[in-house]
N, C-alpha and C positions, 0 to 999 in steps of 0.2 A: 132760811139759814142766814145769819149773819156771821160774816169774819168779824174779829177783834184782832187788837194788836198788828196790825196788817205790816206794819217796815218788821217786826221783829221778825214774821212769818216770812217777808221777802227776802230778809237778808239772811234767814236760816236755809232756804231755798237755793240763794247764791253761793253761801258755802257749801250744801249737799253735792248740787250740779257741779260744782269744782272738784270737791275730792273723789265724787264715783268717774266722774271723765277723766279723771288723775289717774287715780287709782289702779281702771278695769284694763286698760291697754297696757298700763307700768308693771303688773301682775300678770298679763295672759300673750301680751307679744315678748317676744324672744328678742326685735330688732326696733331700731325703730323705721317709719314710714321712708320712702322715695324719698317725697318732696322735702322732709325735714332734713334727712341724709346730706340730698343736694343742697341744700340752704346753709348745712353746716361745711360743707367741702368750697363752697362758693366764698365765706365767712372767712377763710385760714387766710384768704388776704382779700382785703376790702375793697370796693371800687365806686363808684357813684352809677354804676349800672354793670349788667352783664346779660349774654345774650339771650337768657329767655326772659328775664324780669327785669324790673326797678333793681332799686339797690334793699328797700326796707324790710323785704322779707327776709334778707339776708345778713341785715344788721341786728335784728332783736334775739335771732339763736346764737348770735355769736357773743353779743352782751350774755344769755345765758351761760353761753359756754365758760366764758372768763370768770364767772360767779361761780359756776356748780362741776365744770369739768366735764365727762364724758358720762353722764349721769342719766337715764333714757328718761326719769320721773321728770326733770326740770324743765321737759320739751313738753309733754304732755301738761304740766303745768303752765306753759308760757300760753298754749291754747286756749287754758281755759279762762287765765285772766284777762284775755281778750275776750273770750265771749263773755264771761258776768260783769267784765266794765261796762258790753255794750246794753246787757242786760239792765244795768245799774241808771243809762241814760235814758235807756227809754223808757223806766218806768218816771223817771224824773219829767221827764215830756209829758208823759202818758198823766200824771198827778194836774198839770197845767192844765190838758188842754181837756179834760174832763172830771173836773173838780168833784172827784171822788176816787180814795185809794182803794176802794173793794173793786171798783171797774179797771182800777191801772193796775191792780195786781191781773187780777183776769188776761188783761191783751198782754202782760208778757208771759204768761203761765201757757197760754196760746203759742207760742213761739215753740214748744216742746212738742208741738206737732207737726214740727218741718223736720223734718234729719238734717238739715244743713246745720241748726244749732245744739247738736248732741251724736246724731250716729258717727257723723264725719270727723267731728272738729276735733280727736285726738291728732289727727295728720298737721301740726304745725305749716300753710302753706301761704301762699300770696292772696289768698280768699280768705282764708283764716285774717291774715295781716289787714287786710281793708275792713275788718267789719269793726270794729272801734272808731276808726276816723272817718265811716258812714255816720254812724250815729250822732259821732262829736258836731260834723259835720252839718249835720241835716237841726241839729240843736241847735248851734251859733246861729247858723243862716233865720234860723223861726226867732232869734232872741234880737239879733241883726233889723229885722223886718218889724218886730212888733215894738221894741226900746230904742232901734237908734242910737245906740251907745257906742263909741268910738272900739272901747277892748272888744266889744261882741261881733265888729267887724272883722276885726285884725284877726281872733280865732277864729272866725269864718273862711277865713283866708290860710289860716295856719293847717287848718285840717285838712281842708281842701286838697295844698298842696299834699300834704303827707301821704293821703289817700291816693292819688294819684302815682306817690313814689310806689305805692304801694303795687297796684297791677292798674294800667291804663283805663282796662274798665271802669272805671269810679267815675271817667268822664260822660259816663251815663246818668250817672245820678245829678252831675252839673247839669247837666242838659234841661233835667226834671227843674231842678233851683233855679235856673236864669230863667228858663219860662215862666215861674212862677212870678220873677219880679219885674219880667218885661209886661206881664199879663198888668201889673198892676201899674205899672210905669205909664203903660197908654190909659188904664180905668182912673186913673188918678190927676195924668196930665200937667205930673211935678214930679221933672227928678230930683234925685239926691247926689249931691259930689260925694256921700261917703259911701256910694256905690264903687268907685276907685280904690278904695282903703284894700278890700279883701284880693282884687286884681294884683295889684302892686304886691302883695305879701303871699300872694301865690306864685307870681312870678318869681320871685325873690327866693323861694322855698326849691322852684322845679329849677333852677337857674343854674344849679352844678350840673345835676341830671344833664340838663340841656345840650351845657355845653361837650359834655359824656357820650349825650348820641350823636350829633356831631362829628366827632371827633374819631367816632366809633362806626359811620356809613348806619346809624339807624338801623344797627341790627336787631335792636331788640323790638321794634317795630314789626321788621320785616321777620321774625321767629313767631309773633304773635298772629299776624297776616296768614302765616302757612297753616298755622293751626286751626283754621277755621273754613278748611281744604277751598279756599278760594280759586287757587290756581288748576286743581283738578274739576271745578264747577263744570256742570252741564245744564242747560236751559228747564229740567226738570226739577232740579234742585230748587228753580226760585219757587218752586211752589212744596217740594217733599221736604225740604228742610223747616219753612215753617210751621209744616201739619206738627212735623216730628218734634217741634221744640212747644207748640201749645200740649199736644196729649202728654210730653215729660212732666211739663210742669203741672197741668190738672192731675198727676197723676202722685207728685209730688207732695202736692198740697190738699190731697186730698184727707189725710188723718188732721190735717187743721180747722177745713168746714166743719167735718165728724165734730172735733170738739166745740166749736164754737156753736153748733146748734144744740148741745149740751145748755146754752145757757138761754136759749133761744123760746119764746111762747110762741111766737109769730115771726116770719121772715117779711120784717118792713122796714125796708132803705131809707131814710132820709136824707133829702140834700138839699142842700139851703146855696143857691148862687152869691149870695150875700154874705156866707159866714164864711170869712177869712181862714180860718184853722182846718175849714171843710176841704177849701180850696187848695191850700197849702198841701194837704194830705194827701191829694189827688196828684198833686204833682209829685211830689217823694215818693210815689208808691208807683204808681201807675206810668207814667210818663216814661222813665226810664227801663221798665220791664217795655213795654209800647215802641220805644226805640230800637230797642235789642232786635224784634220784633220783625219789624222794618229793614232792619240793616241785614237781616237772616233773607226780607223777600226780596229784595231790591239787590244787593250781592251774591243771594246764595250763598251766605255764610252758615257753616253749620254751627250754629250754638253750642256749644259744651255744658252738660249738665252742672258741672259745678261751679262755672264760671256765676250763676248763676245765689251763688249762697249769699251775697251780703244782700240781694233787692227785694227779701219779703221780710227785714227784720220789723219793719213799721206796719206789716199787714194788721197785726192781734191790737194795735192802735185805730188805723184805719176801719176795720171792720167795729170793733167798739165805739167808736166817734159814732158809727153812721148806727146804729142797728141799736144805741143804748134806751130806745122806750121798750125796743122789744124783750130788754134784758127780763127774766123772771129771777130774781133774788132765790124765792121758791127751789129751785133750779140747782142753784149750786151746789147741794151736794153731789146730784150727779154726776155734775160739771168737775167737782174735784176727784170722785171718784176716777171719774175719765184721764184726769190728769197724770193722778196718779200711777194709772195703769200706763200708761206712755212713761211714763219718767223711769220708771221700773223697769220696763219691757227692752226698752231701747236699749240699758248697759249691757241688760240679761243677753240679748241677741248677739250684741257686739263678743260678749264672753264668752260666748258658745260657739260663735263663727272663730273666734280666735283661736281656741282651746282645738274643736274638731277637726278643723282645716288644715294641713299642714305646710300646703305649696304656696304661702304668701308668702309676698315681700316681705314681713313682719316675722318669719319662721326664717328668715336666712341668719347662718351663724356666724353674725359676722365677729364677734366679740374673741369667738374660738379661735378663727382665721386668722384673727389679727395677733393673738397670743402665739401661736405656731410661725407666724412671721417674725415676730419678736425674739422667740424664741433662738429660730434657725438667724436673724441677723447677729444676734449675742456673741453664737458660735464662732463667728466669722470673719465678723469687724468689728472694729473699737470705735467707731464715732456713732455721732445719733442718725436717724433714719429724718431726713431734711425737707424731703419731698416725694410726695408721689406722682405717679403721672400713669392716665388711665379713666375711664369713664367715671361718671357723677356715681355713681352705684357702687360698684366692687372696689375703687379706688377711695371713692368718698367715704365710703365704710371704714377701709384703712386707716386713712385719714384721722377717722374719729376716734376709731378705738387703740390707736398705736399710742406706749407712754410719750412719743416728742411731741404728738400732733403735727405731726408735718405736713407740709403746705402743699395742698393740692393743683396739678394743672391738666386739665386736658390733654395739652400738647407744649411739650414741654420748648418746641424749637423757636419760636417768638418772642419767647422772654429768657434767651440764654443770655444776650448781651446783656441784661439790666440783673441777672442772677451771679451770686458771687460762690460758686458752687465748691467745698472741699470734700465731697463724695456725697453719703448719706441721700442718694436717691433709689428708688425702688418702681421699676415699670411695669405695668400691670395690663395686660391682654392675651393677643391670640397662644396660646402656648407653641404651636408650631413656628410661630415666626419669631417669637424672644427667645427660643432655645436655639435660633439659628443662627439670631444677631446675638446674642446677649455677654457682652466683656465681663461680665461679672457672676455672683452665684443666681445658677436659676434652677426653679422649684416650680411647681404645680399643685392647684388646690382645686376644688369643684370647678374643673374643665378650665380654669384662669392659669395662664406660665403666669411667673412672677420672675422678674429679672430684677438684681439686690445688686448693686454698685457703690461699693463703702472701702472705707480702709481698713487695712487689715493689720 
């Protein structure tokens, strides 16, 4: 079987995978996700950091938001133009570093057997956010290394940092890149000063952040620290936490192998010590899964499964590089058959899980809540509703769907002196305890008081 026409086929591809990932969540959830929720509540006022994340996850739903408004499709879209750019780079690699586009369609067609790049990716989140400027990333760096061109450093440097703003982890995937050029730095035995160009433009990039944590006692550090129950570690975990993070991920990747032996006569590796792009891949791929790895036995950190979505986008790369004698052309229909059943299956499941289930995050009504708040504020005050204050979730919800958009805070007592407040605040929690303090009109909605402080 031979493909024809192979960019027309990929880039019909990229648009299919965008509109059914658009599409199936924008159609069958009622809400949109946590992480997105909090991204947009974090959004109503901007920071160069905040306490569980960078700042970048939190910058691009709110560029959305200023575009499209309170629109659940534009979030669900904002994911997936992240995945098919990243889609879009690696098949550009992929064309490079295997000069044949029927094998670089293949290793990203591959990538539809991870759920990290289709079950998950409606949830707009900080792993969503890094996987663009992995890609962009791990690009420059190969174009950096093989051209030496002054601009291929600088965007080396440019994404880098980005990546970084994006969730810390990324400094995983650094780890993999600088081995790679330390490796050749001693093999070679001639540096380059324009190894400095990317340093400098990464510092440059992470240099507000910086000065952010700082400033801020590195709390977003110390949030990410807790998350990976360090502080509750027992001497068994150096050992049960990395069984549990290898069997996830073999377990994960396992509809990937499935497909990839689709295309498969014979399962024979080759590895050439000498061939640079072999090397290179090793490192991007393996290196930084191998770290994580490490940092799981040697801390007892427990890995989090999703933390884990941007480090096999180059797998369907990697495994094609090494295994292409074994490729059977023969094969491919199978192989697309296969594909196609995963491409298909995936939305089908997400639609079904969405539509039958009704206790998700995604089934809460927050749209209704926020009209009945609206509503009962109408009656009652005459200014606009300015602020909420109240957790990332039931507050944040508010937040999004109320006509002012009012500015979200946790806690509203730290930023009273810097707030120029003429009513129009709305507190959102225990109902027992806001009906006891609450100066103002209080209400009750799915087990939340709601205390409304406005003029009248």
């Amino acid at each position: 079987m031979k493909i024809k026409n192979i960019s027309l086929i990929f880039n019909l591809f990229l648009l299919t995978h965008l509109l059914i990932w658009t599409l199936v969540p924008f159609l069958s959830n009622k809400n949109l996700p946590l992480d997105t929720i909090e991204a947009l509540a974090w959004g109503t006022h901007l920071d160069w950091g905040w306490d569980k994340h960078p700042p970048l996850s939190i910058f691009f739903p709110e560029v959305f938001y200023q575009l499209f408004g309170n629109q659940d499709w534009a979030y669900y879209l904002l994911s997936q133009i992240f995945i098919i750019f990243s889609f879009f780079t690696i098949f550009k690699l992929a064309k490079e570093f295997l000069k044949n586009e029927t094998y670089a369609l293949i290793s990203v067609f591959l990538l539809e057997g991870i759920y990290f790049y289709n079950f998950t990716t409606p949830e707009f989140n900080v792993n969503i956010c890094q996987i663009p400027f992995w890609s962009l990333t791990i690009y420059y760096s190969w174009q950096s290394f093989k051209n030496n061109k002054t601009h291929d450093w600088i965007l080396f440097g440019l994404f880098a940092g980005l990546g970084v703003l994006s969730k810390y982890l990324f400094i995983y995937l650094l780890i993999g890149i600088n081995f790679f050029f330390i490796y050749y730095l001693k093999k070679n035995k001639k540096f380059n000063f324009k190894y400095f160009i990317p340093i400098v433009v990464f510092l440059l990039v992470l240099s507000p952040h910086l000065i952010w944590l700082v400033e801020n006692d590195y709390k977003t550090i110390t949030y990410g620290l807790k998350r990976t129950s360090l502080e509750s570690s027992i001497l068994l975990n150096h050992l049960a936490y990395p069984l549990k993070f290898i069997f996830k991920q073999a377990a994960i990747l396992l509809p990937f192998f499935i497909l990839l032996s689709l295309t498969l006569k014979k399962f024979k590796f080759k590895f050439n010590q000498k061939d640079e792009k072999s090397i290179f891949l090793i490192f991007i791929t393996f290196v930084p899964i191998l770290s994580m790895l490490i940092t799981s036995l040697i801390f007892a950190a427990n890995i989090r499964t999703m933390w884990m979505t941007p480090f096999y986008l180059f797998f369907g790369l990697f495994f094609i590089y090494h295994f292409k004698s074994s490729i059977n052309l023969n094969f491919l229909k199978q192989f697309m058959f296969g594909f196609l059943f995963i491409f298909i299956i995936s939305p089908a499941i997400y639609l079904y899980i969405s539509i039958s289930k009704n206790n998700k995050r995604t089934d809460y009504p927050g749209k209704e809540i926020a009209y009945l708040v609206q509503d009962r504020w109408n009656k009652n005050f005459v200014n606009n509703i300015e602020i909420i204050v109240g957790d990332e979730w039931v507050a944040g919800n508010l937040s999004y769907h109320l006509q002012s958009r009012p500015q979200w805070f946790n806690n509203l007592e730290p930023k009273l002196k810097e707030l120029k407040l003429s009513g129009g605040v709305i507190y959102v929690g225990n109902a027992d305890v806001l009906k006891s303090v609450c100066p103002g009109e209080f209400g009750s909605i799915k087990n939340q008081g709601i205390c409304m402080i406005g003029v009248r």
